[in-house]
N, C-alpha and C positions, 0 to 999 in steps of 0.2 A: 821583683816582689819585695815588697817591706813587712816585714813582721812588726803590726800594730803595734802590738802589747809596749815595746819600747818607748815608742811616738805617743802611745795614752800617759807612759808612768812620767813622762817628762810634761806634759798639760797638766795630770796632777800635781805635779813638782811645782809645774807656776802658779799655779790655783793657792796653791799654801805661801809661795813667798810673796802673791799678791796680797794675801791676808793679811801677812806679815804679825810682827808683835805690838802693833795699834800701833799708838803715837813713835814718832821717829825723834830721836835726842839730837839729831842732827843732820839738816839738811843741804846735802852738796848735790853739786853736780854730776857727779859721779853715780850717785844715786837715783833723782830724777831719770837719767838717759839710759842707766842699765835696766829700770823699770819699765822704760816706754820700749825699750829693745826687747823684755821679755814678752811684752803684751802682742808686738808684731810676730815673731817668732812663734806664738802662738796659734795666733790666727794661721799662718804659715801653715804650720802642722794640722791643723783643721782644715783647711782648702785641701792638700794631700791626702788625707785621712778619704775625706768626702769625694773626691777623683777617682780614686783609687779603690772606691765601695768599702771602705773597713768601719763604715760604721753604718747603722740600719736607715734604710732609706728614710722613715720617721724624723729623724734627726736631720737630713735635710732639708726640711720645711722648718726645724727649730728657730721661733724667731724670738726677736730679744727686744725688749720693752727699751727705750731710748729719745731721747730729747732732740730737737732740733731749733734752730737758729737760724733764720736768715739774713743775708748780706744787706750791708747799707750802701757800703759804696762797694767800687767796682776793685776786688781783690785781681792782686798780682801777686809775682814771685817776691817784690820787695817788701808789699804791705801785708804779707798774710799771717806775719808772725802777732800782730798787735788782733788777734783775735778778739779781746773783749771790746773793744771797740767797735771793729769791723761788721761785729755783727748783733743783732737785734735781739739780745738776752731777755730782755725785759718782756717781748712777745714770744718766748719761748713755748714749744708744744711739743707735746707727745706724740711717738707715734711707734707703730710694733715693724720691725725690720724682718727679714730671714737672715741665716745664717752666711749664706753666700755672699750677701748684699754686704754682709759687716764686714766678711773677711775682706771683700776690696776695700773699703774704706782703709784698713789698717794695712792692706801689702800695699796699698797707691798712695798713702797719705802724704799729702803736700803740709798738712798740720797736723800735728800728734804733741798734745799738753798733757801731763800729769795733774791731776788740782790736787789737790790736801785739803783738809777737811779744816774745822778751828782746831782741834785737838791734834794736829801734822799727821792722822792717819790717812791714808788713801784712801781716796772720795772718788774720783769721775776723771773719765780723761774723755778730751773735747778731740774729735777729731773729724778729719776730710778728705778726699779723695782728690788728686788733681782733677778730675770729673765733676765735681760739686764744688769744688774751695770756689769758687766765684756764684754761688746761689745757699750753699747752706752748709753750718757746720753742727755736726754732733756732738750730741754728751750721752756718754753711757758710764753708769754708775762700776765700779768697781766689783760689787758684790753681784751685780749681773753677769758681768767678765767671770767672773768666780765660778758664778751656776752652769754657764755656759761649757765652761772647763772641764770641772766637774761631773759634768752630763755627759759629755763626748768621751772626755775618759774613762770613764767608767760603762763605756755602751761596747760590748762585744755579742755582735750578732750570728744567731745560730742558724740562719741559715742563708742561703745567696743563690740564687736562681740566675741563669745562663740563658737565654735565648733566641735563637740567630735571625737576624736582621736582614734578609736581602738588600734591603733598599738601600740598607748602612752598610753591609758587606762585612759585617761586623755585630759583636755581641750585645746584647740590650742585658742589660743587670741589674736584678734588683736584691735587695737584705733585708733581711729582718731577724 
């Protein structure tokens, strides 16, 4: 058993260092990769959360507003990094995700970008699943990732129903 409350204050934690203090005075690599490492680590703790029933069943339908992009040519392991290319920005569309759908994208992603905004604040990060990287890559805004955070963090559910599955031989459970 995991005691949420932990695993929520640390998804708050990334919510605020995704914010961060706007524009960045200097951008390394070190920076970029320990950013896109919080973002996964995230998701992470969100998949677990959601397994594990610690947040209201409500919240696993949460789905998150998100851009798409399809492939031009035919993506590999060697060419997937040249993503502005690779793929058809220009007809880019919308489209609403759930929350589970996101978390794979980001624990499987074969592409995971940081962008920056003109003003070097964090804007969008593009990413893809080995599952997709050869038909479509996404962009989801930062301030989305944020709400998303922020929503799950702060959802502690008061009550959680038990009840037994012959078929499964095991428990069915739902929260609210």
């Amino acid at each position: 058993m995991i005691e949420s409350e932990y695993w929520k204050e640390d998804l708050l934690s990334l919510a605020k260092n995704l914010l961060g203090k706007g524009a960045q005075k200097r951008i390394t690599t070190r920076f970029l990769c320990v950013t896109e490492k919080q973002i996964v680590i995230s998701f992470m703790i969100i998949r677990k959360l959601i397994e594990l029933h610690k947040i209201s069943d409500q919240l696993c339908d949460l789905r998150l507003n998100v851009f798409f992009s399809r492939a031009k040519i035919n993506i590999n392991l060697l060419n997937r990094f040249d993503f502005l290319e690779n793929y058809d920005h220009e007809n880019e569309q919308s489209v609403e995700k759930d929350i589970g759908f996101i978390c794979d994208q980001f624990i499987h992603s074969q592409i995971l970008h940081l962008f920056l905004g003109r003003n070097r604040e964090k804007s969008d990060t593009y990413v893809t699943s080995d599952h997709k990287m050869k038909s479509v890559i996404y962009r989801i805004s930062i301030p989305e990732i944020v709400r998303v955070l922020k929503v799950i963090g702060n959802n502690y559910p008061s009550e959680m129903r038990m009840i037994w599955n012959e078929e499964k031989k095991d428990y069915d459970i739902t929260t609210r």
